[in-house]
FIKOLZA-1660 file (N, C-alpha, C; in steps of 0.1 Angstrom, whole numbers, plus 5000, padded with zeros to 4 digits):
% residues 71
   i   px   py   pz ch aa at
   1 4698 5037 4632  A  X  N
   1 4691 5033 4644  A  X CA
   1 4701 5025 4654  A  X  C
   2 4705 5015 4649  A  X  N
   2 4716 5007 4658  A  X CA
   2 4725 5013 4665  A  X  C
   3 4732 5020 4655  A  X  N
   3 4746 5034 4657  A  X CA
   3 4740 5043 4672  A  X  C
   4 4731 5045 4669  A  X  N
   4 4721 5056 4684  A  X CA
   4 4724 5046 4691  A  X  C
   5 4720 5035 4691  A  X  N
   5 4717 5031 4704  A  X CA
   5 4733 5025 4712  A  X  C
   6 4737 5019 4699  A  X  N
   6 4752 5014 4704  A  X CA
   6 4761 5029 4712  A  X  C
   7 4763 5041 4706  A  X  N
   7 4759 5053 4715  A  X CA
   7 4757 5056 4726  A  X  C
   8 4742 5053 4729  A  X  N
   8 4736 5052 4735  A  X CA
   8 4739 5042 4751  A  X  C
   9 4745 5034 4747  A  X  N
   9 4750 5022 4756  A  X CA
   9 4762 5026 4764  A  X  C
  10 4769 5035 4750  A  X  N
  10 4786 5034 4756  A  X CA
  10 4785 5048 4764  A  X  C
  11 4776 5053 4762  A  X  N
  11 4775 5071 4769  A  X CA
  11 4769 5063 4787  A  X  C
  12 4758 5056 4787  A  X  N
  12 4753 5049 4796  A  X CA
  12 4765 5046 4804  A  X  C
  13 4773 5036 4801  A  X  N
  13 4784 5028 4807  A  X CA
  13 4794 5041 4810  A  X  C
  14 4797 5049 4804  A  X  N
  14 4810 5057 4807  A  X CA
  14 4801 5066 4822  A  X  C
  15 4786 5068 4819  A  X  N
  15 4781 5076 4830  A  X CA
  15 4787 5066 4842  A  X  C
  16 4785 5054 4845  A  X  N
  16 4781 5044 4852  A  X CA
  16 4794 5041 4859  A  X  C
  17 4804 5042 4850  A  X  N
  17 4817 5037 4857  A  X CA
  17 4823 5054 4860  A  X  C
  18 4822 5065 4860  A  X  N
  18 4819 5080 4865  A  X CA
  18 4818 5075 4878  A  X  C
  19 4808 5073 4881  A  X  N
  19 4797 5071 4893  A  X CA
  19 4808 5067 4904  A  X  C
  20 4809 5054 4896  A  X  N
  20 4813 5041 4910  A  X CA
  20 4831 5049 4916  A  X  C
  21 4838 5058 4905  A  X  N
  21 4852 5062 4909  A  X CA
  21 4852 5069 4920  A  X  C
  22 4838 5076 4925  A  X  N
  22 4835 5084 4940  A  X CA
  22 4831 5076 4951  A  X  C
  23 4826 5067 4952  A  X  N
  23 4821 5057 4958  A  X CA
  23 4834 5049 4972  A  X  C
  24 4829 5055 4979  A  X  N
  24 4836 5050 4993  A  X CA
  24 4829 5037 5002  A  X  C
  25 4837 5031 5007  A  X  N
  25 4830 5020 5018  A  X CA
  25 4828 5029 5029  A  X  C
  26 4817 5024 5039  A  X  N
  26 4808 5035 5049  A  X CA
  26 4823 5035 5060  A  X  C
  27 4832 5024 5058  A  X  N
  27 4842 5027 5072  A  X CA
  27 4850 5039 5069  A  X  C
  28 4851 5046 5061  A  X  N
  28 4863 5054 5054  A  X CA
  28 4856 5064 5057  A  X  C
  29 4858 5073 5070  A  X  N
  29 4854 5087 5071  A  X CA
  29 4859 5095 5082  A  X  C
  30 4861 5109 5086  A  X  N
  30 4874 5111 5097  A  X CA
  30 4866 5109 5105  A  X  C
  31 4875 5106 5119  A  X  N
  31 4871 5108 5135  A  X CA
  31 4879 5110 5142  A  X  C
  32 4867 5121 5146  A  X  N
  32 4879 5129 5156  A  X CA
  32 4890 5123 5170  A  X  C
  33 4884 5115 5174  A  X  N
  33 4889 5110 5183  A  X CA
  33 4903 5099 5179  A  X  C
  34 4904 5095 5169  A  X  N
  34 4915 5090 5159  A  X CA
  34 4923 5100 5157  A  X  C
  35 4920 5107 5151  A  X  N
  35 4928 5118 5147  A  X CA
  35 4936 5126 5157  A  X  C
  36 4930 5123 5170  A  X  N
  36 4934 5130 5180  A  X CA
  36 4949 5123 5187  A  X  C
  37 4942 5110 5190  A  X  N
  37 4952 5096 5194  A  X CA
  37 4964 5098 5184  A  X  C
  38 4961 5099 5170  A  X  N
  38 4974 5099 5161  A  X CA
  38 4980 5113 5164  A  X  C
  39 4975 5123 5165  A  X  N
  39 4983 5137 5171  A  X CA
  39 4991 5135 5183  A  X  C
  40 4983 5127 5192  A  X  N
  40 4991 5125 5204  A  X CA
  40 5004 5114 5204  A  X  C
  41 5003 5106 5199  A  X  N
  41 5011 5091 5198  A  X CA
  41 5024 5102 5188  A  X  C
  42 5023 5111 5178  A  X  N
  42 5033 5112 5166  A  X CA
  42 5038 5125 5175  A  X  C
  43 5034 5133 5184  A  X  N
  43 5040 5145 5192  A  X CA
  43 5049 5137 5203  A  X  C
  44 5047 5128 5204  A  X  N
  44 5054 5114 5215  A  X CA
  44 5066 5111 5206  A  X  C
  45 5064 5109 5195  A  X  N
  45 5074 5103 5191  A  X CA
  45 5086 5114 5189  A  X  C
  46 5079 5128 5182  A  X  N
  46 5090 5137 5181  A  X CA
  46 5099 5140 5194  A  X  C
  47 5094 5141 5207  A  X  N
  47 5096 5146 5218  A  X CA
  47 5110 5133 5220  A  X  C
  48 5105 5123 5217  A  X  N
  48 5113 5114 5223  A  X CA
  48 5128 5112 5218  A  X  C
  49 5140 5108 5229  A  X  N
  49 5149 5112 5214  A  X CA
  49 5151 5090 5211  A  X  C
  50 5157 5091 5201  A  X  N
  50 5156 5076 5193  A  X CA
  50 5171 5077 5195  A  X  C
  51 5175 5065 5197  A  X  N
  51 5190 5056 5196  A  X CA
  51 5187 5039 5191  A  X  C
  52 5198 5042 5178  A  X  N
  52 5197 5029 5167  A  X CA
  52 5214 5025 5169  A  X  C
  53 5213 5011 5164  A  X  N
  53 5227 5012 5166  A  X CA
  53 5225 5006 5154  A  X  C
  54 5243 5008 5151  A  X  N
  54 5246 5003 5136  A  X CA
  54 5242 4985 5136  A  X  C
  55 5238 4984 5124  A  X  N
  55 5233 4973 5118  A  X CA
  55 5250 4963 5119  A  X  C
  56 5256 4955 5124  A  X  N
  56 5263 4946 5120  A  X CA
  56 5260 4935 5106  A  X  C
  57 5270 4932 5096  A  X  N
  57 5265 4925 5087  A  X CA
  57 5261 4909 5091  A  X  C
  58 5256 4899 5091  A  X  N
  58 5263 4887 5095  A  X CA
  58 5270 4878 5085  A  X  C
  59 5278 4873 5096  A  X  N
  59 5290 4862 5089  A  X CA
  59 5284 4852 5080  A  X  C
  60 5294 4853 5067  A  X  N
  60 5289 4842 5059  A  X CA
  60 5299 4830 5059  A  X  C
  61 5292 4820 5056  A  X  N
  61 5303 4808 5059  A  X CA
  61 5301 4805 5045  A  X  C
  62 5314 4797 5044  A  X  N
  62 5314 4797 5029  A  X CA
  62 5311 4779 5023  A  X  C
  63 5302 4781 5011  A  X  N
  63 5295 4772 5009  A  X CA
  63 5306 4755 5004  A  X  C
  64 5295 4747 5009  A  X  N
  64 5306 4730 5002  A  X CA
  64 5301 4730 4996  A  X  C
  65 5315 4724 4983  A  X  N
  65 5311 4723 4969  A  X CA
  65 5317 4703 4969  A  X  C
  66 5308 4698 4965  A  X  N
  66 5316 4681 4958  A  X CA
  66 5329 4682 4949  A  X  C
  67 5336 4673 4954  A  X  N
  67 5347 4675 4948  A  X CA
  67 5345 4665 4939  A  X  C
  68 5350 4667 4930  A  X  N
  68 5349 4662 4911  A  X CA
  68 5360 4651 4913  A  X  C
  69 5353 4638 4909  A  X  N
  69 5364 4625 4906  A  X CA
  69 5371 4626 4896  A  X  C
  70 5386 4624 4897  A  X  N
  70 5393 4621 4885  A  X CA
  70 5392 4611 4874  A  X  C
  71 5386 4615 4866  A  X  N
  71 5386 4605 4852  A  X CA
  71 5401 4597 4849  A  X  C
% end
């Protein structure tokens, strides 16, 4: 009797946590009008041409160390 139900419980819970892995928040859904902005803004970007200039490293100065007293 126990065994069924302990079973019983764990079939319950695996249904339950099933469930919730599809479960979206109500903001998450397409719109068109987004979708459209991002077509437009990412066709801008290709069109456009890009100029980067090389990264320079910068200069390191080199660290003070205490100079050690003579024993």
């Amino acid at each position: 009797m126990r065994r069924c139900l302990v079973i019983g419980f764990a079939l319950a819970a695996l249904c339950g946590a099933t469930t919730l892995a599809y479960a979206r928040p109500p903001t998450v859904m397409s719109s068109p009008g987004y979708d459209r902005r991002l077509q437009e803004s990412r066709s801008q970007l290709g069109s456009s041409p890009t100029v980067t200039e090389p990264v320079t490293a910068p200069v390191v100065k080199p660290k003070r160390t205490k100079k050690k007293q003579p024993n």
